[in-house]
C-alpha positions in Angstrom: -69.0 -98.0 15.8 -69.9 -94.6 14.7 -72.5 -93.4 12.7 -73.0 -89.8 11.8 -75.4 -88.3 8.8 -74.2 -86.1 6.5 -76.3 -84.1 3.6 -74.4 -83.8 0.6 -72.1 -85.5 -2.5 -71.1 -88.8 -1.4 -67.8 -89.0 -4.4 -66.7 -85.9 -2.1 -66.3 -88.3 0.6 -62.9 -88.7 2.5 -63.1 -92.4 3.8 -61.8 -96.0 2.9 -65.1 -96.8 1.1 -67.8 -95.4 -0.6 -70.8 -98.1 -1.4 -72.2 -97.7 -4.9 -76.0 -98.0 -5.3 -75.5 -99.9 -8.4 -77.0 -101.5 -11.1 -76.4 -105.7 -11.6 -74.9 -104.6 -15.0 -71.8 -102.9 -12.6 -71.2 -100.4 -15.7 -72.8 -97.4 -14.3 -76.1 -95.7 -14.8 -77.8 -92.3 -13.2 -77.7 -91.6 -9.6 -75.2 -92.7 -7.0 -73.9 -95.1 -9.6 -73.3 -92.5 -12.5 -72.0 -89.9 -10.1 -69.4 -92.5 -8.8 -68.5 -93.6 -12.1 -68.4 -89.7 -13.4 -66.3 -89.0 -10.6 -64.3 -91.5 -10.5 -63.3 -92.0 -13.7 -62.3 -94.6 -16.2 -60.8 -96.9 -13.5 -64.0 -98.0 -12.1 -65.6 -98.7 -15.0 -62.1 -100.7 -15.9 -62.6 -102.6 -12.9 -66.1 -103.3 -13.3 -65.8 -105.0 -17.0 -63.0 -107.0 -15.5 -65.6 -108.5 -13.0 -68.3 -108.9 -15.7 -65.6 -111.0 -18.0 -64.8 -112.9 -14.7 -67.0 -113.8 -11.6 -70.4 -112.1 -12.6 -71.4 -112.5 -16.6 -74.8 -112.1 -15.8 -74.2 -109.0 -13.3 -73.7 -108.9 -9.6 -77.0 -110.7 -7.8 -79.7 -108.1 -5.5 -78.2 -107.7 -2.2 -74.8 -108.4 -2.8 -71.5 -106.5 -2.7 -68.1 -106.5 -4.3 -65.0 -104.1 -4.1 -63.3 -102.1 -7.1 -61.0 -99.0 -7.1 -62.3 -95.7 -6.4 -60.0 -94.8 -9.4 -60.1 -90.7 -8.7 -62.6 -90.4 -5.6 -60.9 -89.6 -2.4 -61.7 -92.6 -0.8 -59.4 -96.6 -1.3 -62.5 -98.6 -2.4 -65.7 -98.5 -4.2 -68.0 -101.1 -2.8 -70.6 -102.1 -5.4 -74.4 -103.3 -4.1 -77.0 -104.0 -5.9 -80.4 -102.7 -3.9 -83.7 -104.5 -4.4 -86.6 -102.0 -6.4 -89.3 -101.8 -4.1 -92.2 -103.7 -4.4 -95.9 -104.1 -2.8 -96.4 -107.2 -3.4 -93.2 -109.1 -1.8 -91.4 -107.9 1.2 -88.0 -107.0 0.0 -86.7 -106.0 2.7 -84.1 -109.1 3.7 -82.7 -108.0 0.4 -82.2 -104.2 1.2 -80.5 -105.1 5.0 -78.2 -107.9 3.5 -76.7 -104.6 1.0 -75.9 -103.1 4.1 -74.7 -106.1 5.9 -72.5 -107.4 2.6 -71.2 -104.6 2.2 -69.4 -104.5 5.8 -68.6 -107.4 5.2 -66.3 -106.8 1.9 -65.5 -103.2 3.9 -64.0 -105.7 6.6 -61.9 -107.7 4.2 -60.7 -105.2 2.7 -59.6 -103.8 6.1 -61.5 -100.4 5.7 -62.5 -98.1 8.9 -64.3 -96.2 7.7 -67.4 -96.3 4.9 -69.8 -94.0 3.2 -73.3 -95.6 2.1 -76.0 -93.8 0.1 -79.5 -94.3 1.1 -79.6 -97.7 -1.3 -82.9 -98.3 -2.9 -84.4 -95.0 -2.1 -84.2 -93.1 -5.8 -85.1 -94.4 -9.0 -85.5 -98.2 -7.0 -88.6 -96.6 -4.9 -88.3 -97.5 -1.5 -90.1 -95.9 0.8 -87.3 -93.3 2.5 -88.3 -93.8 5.9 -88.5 -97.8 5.3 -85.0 -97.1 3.9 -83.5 -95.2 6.8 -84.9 -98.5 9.1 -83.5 -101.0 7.2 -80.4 -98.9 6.6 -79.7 -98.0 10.2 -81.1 -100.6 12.0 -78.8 -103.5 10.0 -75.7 -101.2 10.4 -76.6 -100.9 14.7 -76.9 -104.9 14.3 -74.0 -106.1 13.1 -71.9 -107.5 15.4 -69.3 -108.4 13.9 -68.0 -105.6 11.8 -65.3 -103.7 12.6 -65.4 -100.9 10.8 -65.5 -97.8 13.0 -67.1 -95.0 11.4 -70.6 -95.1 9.1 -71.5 -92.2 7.6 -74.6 -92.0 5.4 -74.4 -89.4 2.9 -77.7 -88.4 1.5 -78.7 -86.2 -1.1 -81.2 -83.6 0.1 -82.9 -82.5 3.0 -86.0 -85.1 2.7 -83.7 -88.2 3.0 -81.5 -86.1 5.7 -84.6 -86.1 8.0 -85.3 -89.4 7.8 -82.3 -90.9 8.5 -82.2 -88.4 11.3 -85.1 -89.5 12.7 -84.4 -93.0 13.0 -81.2 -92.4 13.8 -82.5 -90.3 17.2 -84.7 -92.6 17.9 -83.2 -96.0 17.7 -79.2 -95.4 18.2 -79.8 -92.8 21.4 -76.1 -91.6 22.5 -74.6 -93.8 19.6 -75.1 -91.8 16.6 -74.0 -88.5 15.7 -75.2 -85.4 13.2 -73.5 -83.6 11.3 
C-alpha cells in the first residue's frame, strides 16, 4: 500500500473513494461533510435520506462507515464515518482507528483502489492533530488485510500537513510518500 499526503480540497480528489467526516445524522453539516455534500450535489444527500429511512433511523453509530455516490465529485464513492469528539476524560481513540479501519473495509467491498481520508476528528470534533495523524496513519500501516493500494490523506492547511508528515516520516520510513 501506498500512502502519500497531500495539502489541499479533498472533493477535488481523483480516486475511487473519498471518506466523509460525517455527522451520525448523514445529511451534511460544515467541514469535510458540508464541502462533500456542496460539492457533490443533491445525489449524496439523496443517498443519505435513503439510508436514514432504511438501515440507520437513529443515524450511522461513532466509528462506523457506509458507502453512497459521490453524485458530482470526481471520485465512484463517498464513504461516510462518523469520528468520535475528543474527550479527556475517556480514551476515544479505539473509536477514531476503527473509522479508519471500517472504512477500508467498505473501500474493499466496494472494490476501490484507491481512497482519500480527511484528517477525521481533528476540526470541530477536537482531536488533538498530532493524536489524529497517529491514530490515522498508524491503523492505515496495520491493516492487513486491505487491499486498497493507494491512501492519500488530504488535509486542509499547513498545520495538519505537518503532522501527518511527521508521523508519516517517522513511522512508515520508505513506505510513505509526500507530495
Amino acid at each position: 500500500m501506498r500512502i502519500s499526503l497531500v495539502q489541499g480540497d479533498i472533493t477535488l480528489q481523483e480516486v475511487d473513494a473519498v471518506v466523509n467526516a460525517a455527522n451520525s445524522s448523514l445529511l451534511g453539516g460544515g467541514g469535510v461533510d458540508g464541502a462533500i455534500h456542496r460539492r457533490g450535489g443533491p445525489a449524496i444527500l439523496a443517498a443519505c435520506r435513503e439510508l436514514r429511512a432504511s438501515r440507520y433511523g437513529r443515524g450511522l453509530p461513532t466509528g462506523q462507515a457506509v458507502a453512497t455516490t459521490a453524485g458530482e465529485l470526481p471520485a465512484r464513492w463517498v464513504i461516510h464515518t462518523v469520528g468520535p469528539v475528543h474527550s479527556t476524560a475517556e480514551d476515544r481513540s479505539e473509536l477514531l482507528a476503527s473509522c479508519f479501519r471500517e472504512s477500508l473495509r467498505v473501500a474493499d467491498e466496494l472494490g476501490a483502489a484507491s481512497v482519500a481520508f480527511p484528517a477525521v476528528s481533528a476540526g470541530i470534533f477536537g482531536w488533538p492533530i498530532g493524536d489524529a495523524a497517529r491514530i490515522a496513519i498508524t491503523t492505515v500501516r496495520t491493516s492487513p488485510t486491505t487491499r486498497v493500494e493507494d491512501v492519500r490523506f488530504v488535509l486542509f492547511g499547513q498545520e495538519a500537513y505537518t503532522a501527518f508528515e511527521q508521523v508519516l516520516h517517522g513511522e512508515a520510513g520508505a513506505g510513505g510518500e509526500c507530495r
